[in-house]
C-alpha positions as CSV (number, residue, x, y, z in Angstrom):
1,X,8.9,-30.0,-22.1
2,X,7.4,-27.4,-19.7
3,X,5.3,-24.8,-20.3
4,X,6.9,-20.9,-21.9
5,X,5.2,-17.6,-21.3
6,X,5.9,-14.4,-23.5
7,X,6.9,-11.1,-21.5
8,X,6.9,-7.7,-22.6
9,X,8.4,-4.7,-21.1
10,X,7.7,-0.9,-21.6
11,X,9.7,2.0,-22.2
12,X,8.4,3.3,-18.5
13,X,10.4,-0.8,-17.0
14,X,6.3,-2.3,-16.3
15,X,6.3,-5.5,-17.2
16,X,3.5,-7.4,-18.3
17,X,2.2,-11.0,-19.2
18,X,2.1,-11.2,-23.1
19,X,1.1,-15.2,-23.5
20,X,1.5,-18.2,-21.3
21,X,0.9,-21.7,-21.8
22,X,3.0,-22.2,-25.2
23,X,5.5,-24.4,-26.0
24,X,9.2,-23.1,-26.3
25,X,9.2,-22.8,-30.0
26,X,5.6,-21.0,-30.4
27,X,6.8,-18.7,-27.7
28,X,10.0,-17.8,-29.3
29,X,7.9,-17.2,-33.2
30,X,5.4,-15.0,-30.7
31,X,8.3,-12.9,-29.2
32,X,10.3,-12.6,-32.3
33,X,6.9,-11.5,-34.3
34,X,6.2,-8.4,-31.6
35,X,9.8,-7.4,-31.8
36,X,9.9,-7.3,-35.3
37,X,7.3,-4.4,-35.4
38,X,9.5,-1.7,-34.2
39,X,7.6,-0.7,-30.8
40,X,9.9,0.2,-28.0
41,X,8.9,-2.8,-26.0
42,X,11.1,-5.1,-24.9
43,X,10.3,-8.9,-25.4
44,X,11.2,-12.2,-23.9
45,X,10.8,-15.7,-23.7
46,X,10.6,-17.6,-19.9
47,X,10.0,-21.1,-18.5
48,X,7.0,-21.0,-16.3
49,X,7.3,-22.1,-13.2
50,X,6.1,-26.2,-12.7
51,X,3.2,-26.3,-10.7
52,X,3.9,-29.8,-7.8
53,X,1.0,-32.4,-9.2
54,X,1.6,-34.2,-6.3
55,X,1.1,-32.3,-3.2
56,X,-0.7,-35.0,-1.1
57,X,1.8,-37.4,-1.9
C-alpha cells in the first residue's frame, strides 16, 4: 500500500497540500470530513508518488 496525500483547491483554482503521508482509507475520512463542511473548496484524494529506495543499486 503506498502512501495518499489530501489536496484542496480554492475558489481562485490554487491548489494546496492538505495532508500527506496517510494511508488510503484515512485520507479518504480526511477529504470527505473537509467537504462535508460546506466551504467552496474542492477536495481530493492522490497516491503520492514512490520515492526509488534503491538508487545505488
Amino acid at each position: 500500500m503506498g502512501a495518499h496525500r489530501v489536496m484542496r483547491q480554492d475558489d481562485n483554482g490554487n491548489r494546496f497540500l492538505v495532508a500527506a503521508g496517510l494511508e488510503r482509507a484515512e485520507a479518504e475520512r480526511l477529504a470527505a470530513e473537509f467537504e462535508a463542511r460546506g466551504h467552496k473548496q474542492l477536495y481530493w484524494v492522490e497516491a503520492e508518488a514512490q520515492e526509488q529506495d534503491d538508487a545505488a543499486g
